[in-house]
N, C-alpha and C positions, 0 to 999 in steps of 0.2 A: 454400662456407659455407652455401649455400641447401640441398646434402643435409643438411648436418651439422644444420640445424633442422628439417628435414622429419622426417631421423628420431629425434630429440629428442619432435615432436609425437607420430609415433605413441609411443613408450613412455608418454608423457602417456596416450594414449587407453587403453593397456591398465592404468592402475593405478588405485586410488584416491585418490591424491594430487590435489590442485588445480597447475596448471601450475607457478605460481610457490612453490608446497612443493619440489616435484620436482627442479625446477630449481636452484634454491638448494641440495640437496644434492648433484645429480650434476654441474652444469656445471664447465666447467675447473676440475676435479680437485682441486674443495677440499677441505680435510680436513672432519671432523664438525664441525656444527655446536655450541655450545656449549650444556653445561647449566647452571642456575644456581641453587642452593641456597638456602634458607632467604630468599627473596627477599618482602619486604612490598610489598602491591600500595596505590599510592597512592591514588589520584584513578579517576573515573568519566572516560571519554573518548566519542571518537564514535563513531557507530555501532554502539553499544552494548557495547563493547569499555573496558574499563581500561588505566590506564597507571601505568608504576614506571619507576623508573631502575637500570642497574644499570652499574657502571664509567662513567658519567658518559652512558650512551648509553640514550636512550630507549625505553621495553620495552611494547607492546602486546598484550593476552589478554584472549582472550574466556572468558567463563563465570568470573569473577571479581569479589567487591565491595571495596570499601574496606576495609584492612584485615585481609585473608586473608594469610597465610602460607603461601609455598605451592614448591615446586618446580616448575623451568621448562625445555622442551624449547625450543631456537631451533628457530623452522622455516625462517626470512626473515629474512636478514639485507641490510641495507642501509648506507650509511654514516653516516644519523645517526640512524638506529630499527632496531627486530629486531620482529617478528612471533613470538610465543612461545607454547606451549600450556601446560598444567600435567600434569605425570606426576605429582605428589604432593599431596595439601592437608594440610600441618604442621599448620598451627592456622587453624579456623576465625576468621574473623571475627564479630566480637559484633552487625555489621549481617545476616549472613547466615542466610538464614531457607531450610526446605525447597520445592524446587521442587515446583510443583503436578503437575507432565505429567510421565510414566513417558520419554520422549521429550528430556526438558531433558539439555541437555550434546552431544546430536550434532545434533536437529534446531535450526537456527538463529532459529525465530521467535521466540522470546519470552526474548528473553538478558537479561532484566531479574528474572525469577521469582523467583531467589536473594535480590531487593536489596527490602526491605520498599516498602507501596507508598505512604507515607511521604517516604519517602528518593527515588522515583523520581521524584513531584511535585517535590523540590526539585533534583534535577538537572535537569529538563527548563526549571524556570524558571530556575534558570542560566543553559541552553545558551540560550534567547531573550534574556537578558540580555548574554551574550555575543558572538553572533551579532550581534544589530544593533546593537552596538557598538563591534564592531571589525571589521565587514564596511562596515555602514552609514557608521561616522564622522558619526551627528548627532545634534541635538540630543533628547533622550529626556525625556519626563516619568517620571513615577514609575510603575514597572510592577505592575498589580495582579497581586495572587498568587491562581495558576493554578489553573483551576478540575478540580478529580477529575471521575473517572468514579464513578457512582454504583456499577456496575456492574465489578467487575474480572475475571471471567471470565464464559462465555459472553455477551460482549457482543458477537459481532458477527453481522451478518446474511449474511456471505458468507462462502466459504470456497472454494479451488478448488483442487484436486489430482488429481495426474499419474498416469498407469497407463502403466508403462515397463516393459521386460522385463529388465532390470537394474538389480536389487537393491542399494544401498547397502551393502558390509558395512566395518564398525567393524575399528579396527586392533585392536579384541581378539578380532574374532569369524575375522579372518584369522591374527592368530600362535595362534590353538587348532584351524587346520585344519577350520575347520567347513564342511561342503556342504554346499549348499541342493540340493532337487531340481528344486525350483520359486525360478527366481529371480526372478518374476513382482513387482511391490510397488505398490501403491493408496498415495500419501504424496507428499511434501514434495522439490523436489529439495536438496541439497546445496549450498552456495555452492563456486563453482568446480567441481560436478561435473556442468554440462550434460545428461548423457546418462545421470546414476542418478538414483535413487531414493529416500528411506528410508521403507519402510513404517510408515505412521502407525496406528495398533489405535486410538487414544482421543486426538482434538483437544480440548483444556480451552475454546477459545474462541468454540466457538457450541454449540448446543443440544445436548443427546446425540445428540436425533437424526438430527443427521448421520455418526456414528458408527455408529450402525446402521446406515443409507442404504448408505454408503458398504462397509462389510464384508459386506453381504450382495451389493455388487455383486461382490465378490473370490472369495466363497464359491460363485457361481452362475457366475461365470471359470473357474475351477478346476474345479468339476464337470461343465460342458459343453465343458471343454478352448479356448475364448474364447483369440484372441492376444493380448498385448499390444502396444502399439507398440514400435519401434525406432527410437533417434532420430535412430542412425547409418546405421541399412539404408533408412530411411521405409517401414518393414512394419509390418503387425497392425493388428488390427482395432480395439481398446478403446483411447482416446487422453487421456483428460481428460473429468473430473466437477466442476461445476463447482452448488452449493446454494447458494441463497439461501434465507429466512424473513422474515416482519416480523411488525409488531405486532397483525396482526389475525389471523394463526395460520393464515398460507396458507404452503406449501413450494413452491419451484420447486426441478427438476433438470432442471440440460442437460446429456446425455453428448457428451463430441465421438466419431466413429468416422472411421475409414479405413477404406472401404470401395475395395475390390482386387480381392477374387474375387466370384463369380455370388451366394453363399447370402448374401454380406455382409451385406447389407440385411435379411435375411429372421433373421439370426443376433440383431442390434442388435436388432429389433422382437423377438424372445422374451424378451432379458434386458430390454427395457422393459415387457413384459407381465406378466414376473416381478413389479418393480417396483411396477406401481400395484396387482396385486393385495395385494402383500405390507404398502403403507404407502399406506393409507385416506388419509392427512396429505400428501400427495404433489395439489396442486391445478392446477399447472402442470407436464406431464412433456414439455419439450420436445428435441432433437438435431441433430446438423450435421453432416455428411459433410466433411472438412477432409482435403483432399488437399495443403494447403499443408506448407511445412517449420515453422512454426510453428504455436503454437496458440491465435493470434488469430484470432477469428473474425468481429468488424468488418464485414468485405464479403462473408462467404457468410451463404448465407440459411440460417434457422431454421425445422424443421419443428415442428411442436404435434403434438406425438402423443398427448396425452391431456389434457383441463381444458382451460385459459386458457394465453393467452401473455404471462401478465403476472401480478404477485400485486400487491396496496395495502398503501402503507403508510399511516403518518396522522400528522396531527401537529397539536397543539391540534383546532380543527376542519377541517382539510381534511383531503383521500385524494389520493393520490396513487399513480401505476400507472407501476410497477419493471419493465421487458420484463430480455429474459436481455441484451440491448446499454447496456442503460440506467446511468447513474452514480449511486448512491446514499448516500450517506457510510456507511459499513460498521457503525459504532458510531449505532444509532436512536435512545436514551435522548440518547445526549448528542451528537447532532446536532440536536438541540430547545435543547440549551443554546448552542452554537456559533452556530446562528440569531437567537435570543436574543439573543444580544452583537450579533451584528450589524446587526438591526433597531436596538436601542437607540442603536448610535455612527452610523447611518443616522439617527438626528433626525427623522422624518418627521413632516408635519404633515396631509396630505393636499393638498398645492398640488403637491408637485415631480413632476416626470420624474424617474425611474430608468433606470439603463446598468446591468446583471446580464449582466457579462462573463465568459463560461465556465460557462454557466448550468445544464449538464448538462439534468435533466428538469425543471427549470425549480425548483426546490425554492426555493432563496431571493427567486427572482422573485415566486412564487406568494405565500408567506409572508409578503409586503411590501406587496403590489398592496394590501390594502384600506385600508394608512395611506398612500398613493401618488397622485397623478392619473392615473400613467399608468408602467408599468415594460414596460421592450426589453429582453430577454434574446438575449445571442447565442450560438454554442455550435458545433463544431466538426462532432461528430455527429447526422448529418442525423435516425436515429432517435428521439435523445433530444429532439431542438426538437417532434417530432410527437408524444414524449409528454408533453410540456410545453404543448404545447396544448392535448391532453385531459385534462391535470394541471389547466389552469384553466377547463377547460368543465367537468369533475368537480365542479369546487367553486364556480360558480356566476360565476367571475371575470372581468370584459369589458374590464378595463384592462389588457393584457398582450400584445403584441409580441413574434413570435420568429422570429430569423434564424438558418441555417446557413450553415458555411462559416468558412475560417481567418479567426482572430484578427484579424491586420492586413490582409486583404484586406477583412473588413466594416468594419470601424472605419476607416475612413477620413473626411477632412476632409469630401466629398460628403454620408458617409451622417449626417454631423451637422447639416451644412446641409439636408437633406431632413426628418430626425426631430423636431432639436429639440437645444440646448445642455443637458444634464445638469443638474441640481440638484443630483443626490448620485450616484454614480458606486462600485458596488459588486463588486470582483473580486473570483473565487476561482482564480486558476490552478493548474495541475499543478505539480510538485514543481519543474520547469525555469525557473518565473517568467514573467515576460512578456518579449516580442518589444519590442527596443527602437522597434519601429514604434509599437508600440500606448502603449509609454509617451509616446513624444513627440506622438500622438495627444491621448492624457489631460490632458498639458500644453496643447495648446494648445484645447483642449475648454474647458478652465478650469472644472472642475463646482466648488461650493461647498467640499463635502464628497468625500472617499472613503475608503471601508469596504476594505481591503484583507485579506480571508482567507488564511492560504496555510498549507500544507501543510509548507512547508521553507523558515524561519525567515534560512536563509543566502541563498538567492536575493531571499526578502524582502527581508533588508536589503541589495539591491546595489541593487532597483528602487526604496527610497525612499531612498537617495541619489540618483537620477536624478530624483526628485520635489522632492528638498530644495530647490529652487531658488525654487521657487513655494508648497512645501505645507510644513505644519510638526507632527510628529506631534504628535498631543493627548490619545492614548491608544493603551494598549494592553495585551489579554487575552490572556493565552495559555489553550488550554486543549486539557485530554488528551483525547483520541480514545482513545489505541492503551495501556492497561497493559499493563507486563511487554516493550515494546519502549520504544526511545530516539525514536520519533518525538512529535513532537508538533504539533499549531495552534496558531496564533497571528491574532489579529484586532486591526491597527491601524487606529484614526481618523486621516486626516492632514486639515486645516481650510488652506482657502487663504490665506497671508499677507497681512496688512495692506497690504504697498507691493503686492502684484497684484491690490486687489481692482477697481481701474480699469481696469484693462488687458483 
């Protein structure tokens, strides 16, 4: 049984199918899977993906709005969902509007382009409505409705894509027999295809200038015969470019390289010489030799090979300094609004202690300090606490604390009895939630107030049902970050209950 999947995987690695496409058509000897005609697509679902019904069995597709008419290929079939694409669109939909990106339909970022942006607001405040209410199971006040992005393309300040030596190609560009001679591709990987590619010519969501950035490092690849990486062999040289920008009109670039043979080093420094001659706008051009099998680069060092190692953003009046390790909410405009909310359901008067758990480079600690007595930011990334300190020596700030290291290894009962009981108590964690450590921590911390940010709305509401005991939500914002994806923010106030305020 163990050959029979071993050699299952490789035919995996030699297609373009994602595993479980594959598999679904070849495993024990099923017949084809089924098409499905003239099928009307229901409801927006998750992940950015729609759902319909079809024979009573639930039908999920991506790149579809409310209301399309459409023919359906099964790719994944299950027992009580199929996973389906579309080979035909009958009748447009009366929501469906022209995607922006020449790219929409194979590359998977922005599966929402089609669905006016509109209609995307009001799914997203749905899916929070939904989410912590049938995740959470508590008691909810009235959710305000959710605040837009001023900004619906190039809004973001980051962007980071692959340089793979295999090319993504489309099941149209494979049944027309087409060779590439150069399978080489600067872009986006594939969902389920690991080890490809699809080369991106023109990303809609940050400046153009990363478009040019980015294709002239292809154009200078190609001409000097430059490797790319392999992510199967761990060969070549060019691995990952990774642009940043803010609002004070400074560009970073970091290229990752593998260096392997003697010239390597000497090869990277010409296409970075290229570079900062070629684009004046280029203020930080920094690089990382990344011999790992991925490409995080967290624990290797960054070399500054030309400008600064770091660009400023700003926000009202502070500055604030972005390194290439640094967290910075990707959307700037309306990361001022998201701050915004959060100060406000934070109450400050200038008497309390703040707890700024997950603090990244200290952005909402910073933000806070001057309505504050005194704000602790903790944070996981030893880099980002050090720019968070010079985030609040930058802007003149002396009420501000900041600790590295995990979650619930800092936040312990000691480190409360040493600092000081909370007033108001302010997370943003990662898309995973919190460590039931750190919750039962926050409980028994017993702060007044907490400001709960979070990034993924469902793990929110599992952690304030863990709070429901003590805290009782008293609000809640949601608001977009990300257009044209299904992600969204959300900022709950939770106030401690009347029967614990003794306790």
């Amino acid at each position: 049984m163990g050959a029979f999947f071993l050699k299952l995987f490789i035919i995996f690695a030699k297609t373009n199918e994602t595993p479980s496409a594959s598999y679904s058509d070849m495993a024990k000897n099923k017949k084809p899977l089924p098409i499905y005609e003239n099928v009307t697509i229901a409801a927006c679902a998750a992940e950015g993906k729609c759902v319909t019904r079809v024979d009573d069995k639930v039908v999920f597709v991506p790149f579809v709005v409310p209301g399309d008419v459409v023919d359906l290929q099964v790719r994944k079939k299950r027992k009580s969902y199929c996973e389906a694409e579309v080979i035909r669109l009958v009748e447009p939909s009366q929501l469906r509007q022209a995607p922006m990106c020449r790219h929409f339909g194979v590359c998977g970022g922005c599966k929402w382009q089609i669905l006016p942006y509109e209609e995307q607001l009001r799914m997203k405040q749905q899916q929070v409505v939904d989410q912590l209410t049938r995740i959470g199971k508590i008691e909810l006040p009235d959710i305000r409705p959710i605040l837009g992005s001023a900004k619906t393309a190039q809004y973001r300040n980051k962007m980071e894509f692959e340089c793979c030596n295999k090319r993504w190609l489309t099941r149209e560009e494979i049944a027309s027999g087409v060779v590439y001679e150069d399978m080489n591709a600067i872009g986006l990987h594939i969902t389920g295809a690991f080890d490809k590619v699809l080369p991106i010519e023109e990303c809609m969501l940050m400046d153009g200038l990363n478009n040019e950035i980015r294709n002239a490092v292809r154009d200078y690849a190609a001409a000097t015969g430059m490797t790319y990486f392999d992510l199967r062999e761990q060969r070549g040289l060019l691995r990952d470019i990774m642009m940043r920008n803010s609002n004070t009109g400074e560009w970073m670039v970091l290229i990752q390289f593998h260096f392997e043979e003697e010239d390597d080093r000497q090869r990277a420094e010409a296409l970075l010489d290229h570079l900062a001659e070629k684009f004046p706008q280029i203020t930080s051009l920094v690089y990382v030799d990344n011999p790992k099998c991925n490409d995080t680069f967290g624990d290797l060092e960054v070399v500054t090979y030309k400008g600064k190692d770091h660009i400023i953003e700003t926000m009202e009046d502070l500055r604030f300094k972005v390194g290439p390790k640094s967290f910075y909410q990707t959307n700037t405009e309306q990361a001022h609004v998201l701050y915004s909310v959060a100060r406000e359901f934070a109450g400050l008067t200038g008497t309390e202690l703040v707890y700024d758990l997950y603090t990244g480079t200290g952005t909402i600690a910073n933000f806070v300090a001057r309505q504050a007595r005194q704000v602790i930011g903790i944070e996981y990334v030893p880099e980002a606490i050090e720019d968070a300190k010079v985030n609040s020596q930058l802007n003149g700030i002396g009420n501000t604390l900041f600790y590295a290291g995990d979650m619930k290894d800092i936040l312990t009962d000691d480190f409360i009895a040493e600092h000081g009981r909370p007033d108001v108590l302010i997370t943003d964690p990662p898309r995973a939630g919190m460590h039931p450590d750190v919750t039962q921590t926050i409980l028994r911390a017993r702060p007044k107030r907490i400001v709960y940010v979070s990034c993924n709305p469902a793990t929110q509401a599992r952690d304030l049902a863990d709070l429901d005991a003590c805290y009782q939500v008293a609000a809640v914002q949601p608001v977009d970050m990300f257009p044209h994806t299904p992600h969204v923010e959300n900022v709950v106030l939770l106030t401690r209950r009347e029967t614990d305020e003794s306790s």
